[in-house]
N, C-alpha and C positions, 0 to 999 in steps of 0.2 A: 797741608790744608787743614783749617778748621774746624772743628763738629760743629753741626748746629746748634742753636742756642737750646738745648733741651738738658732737662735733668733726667737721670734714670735710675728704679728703684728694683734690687733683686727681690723678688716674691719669695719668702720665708717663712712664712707667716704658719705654713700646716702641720699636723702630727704627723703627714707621711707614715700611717698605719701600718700601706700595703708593704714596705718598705723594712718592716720591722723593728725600727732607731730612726738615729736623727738622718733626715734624708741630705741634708746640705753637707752631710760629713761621709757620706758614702765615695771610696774610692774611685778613681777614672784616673788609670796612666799614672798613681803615685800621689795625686792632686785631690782633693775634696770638690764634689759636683759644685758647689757654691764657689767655688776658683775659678773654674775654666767661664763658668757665667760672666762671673768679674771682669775676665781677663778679656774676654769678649764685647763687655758693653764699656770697658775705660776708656779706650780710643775713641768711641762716636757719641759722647757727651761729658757737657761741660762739669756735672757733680752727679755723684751717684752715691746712693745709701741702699741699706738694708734693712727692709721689714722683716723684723723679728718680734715674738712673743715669748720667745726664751729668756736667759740670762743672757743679758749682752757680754759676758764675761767670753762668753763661747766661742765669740766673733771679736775677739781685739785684737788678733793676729791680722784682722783683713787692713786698719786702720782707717775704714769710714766710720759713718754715722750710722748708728743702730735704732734703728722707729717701730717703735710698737704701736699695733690698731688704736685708732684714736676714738675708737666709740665700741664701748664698753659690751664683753659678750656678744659679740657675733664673729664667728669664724667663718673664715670664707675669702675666697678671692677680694669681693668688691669692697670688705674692709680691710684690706691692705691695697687698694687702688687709692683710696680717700686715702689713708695716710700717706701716700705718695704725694694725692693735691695739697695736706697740706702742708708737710716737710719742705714744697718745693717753692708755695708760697710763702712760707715762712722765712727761707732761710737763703730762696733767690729767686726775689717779687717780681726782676725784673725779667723772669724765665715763663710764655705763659703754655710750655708742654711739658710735660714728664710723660719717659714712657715707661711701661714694667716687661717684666719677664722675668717667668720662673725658676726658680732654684733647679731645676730638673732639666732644665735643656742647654746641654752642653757645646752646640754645635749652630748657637746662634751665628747668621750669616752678617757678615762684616758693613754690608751695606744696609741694614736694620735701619737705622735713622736716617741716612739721606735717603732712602726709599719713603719710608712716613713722610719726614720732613717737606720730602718735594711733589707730596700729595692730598696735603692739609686745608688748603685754600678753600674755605667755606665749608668746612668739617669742623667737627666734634671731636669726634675717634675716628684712627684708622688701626685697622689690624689685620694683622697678620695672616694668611690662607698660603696653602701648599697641599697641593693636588686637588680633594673636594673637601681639606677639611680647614673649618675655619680654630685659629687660635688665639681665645679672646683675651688672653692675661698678657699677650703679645702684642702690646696698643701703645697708642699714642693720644695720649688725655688732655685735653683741654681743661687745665688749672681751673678756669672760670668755672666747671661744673660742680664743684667740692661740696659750695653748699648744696645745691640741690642732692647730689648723692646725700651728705649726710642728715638733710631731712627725710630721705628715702627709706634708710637703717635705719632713722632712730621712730620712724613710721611705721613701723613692721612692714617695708616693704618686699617683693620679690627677694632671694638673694640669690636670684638663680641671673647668671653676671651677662649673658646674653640677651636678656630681654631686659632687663635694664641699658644695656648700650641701644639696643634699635630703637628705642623712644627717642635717640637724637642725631643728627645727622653721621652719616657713618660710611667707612669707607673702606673696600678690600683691595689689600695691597697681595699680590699672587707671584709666589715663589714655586720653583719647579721640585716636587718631593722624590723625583730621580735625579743621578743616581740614589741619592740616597735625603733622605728630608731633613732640611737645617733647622725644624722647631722637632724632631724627634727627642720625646724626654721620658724621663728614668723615673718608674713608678714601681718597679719590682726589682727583687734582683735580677730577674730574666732578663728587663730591659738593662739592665746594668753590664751583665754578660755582654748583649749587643751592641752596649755602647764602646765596649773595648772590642769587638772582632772592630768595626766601625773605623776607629782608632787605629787598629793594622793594618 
């Protein structure tokens, strides 16, 4: 069976401080967290790239497309959401969702896109929720919103990524976080630990 027509971008884009280094290259199972992401979202969409601000040199073992923030100084989720809309615009017009998710969540669930997909209808965004908590860089975008976002950054708008989504019609798709939570992600090495008991 087919994925939907959607494109999908892995979120790269941070310093991952808490982290210590680069957080995409932190190990899980032998594998770099930016792999198992990969390996996760190839099956349920038809192209996928990576928003990075690094050297894309870094990332040519993956052999996609490497997109850096497409509006100048500002770090933050919501500019690597825009360059998602317009990677996806750009380079397949005839696609009008992309969705994201972060480098840090290893244990995205298999049915991520045809859950979005088949709850779009007269939305904007939908994303992601598992137990009470909502996960917003785990969406499904509506392409057509691109400019508006990037008049938003380049307005000094909010960049605080949640209340820029609920100014447009929005929708929560609810995943069960027992046994254990499929948007659980790696922001220390603590979390890192738990991602491999998790793994066992």
């Amino acid at each position: 069976m087919s994925p939907p027509p959607v494109c999908a971008m892995v979120l790269a884009g941070g310093l991952a401080r808490r982290m210590g280094g680069e957080k995409a290259f932190a190990k899980l199972a032998g594998k770099p967290l930016i792999a198992h992401a990969i390996a996760r979202l190839t099956p349920q969409c038809q192209a996928l790239a990576i928003n990075s601000n690094d050297d894309p040199a870094w990332l040519e073992p993956f052999d996609l497309p490497v997109i850096a923030d497409t509006v100048a100084d500002f770090p933050g989720p919501l500019a690597g959401i825009l360059a998602a809309m317009d990677w996806c615009a750009t380079s397949h017009p005839e696609t009008a969702y992309v969705l994201t998710a972060p480098v840090d969540c290893p244990f995205l669930p298999d049915d991520l896109t045809a859950r979005f997909w088949d709850a779009r209808e007269g939305m904007d965004i939908i994303v992601a929720n598992s137990g009470d908590r909502l996960h917003p860089t785990v969406a499904l975008w509506r392409v057509g919103l691109r400019e508006d976002l990037r008049r938003h950054l380049t307005s000094g708008g909010t960049r605080r990524l949640v209340s820029w989504m609920e100014t447009y019609k929005n929708k929560r798709v609810d995943w069960p976080a027992e046994p254990f939570d499929p948007f659980f992600n790696v922001n220390t090495p603590d979390d890192l630990n738990d991602a491999i008991l998790r793994l066992r």
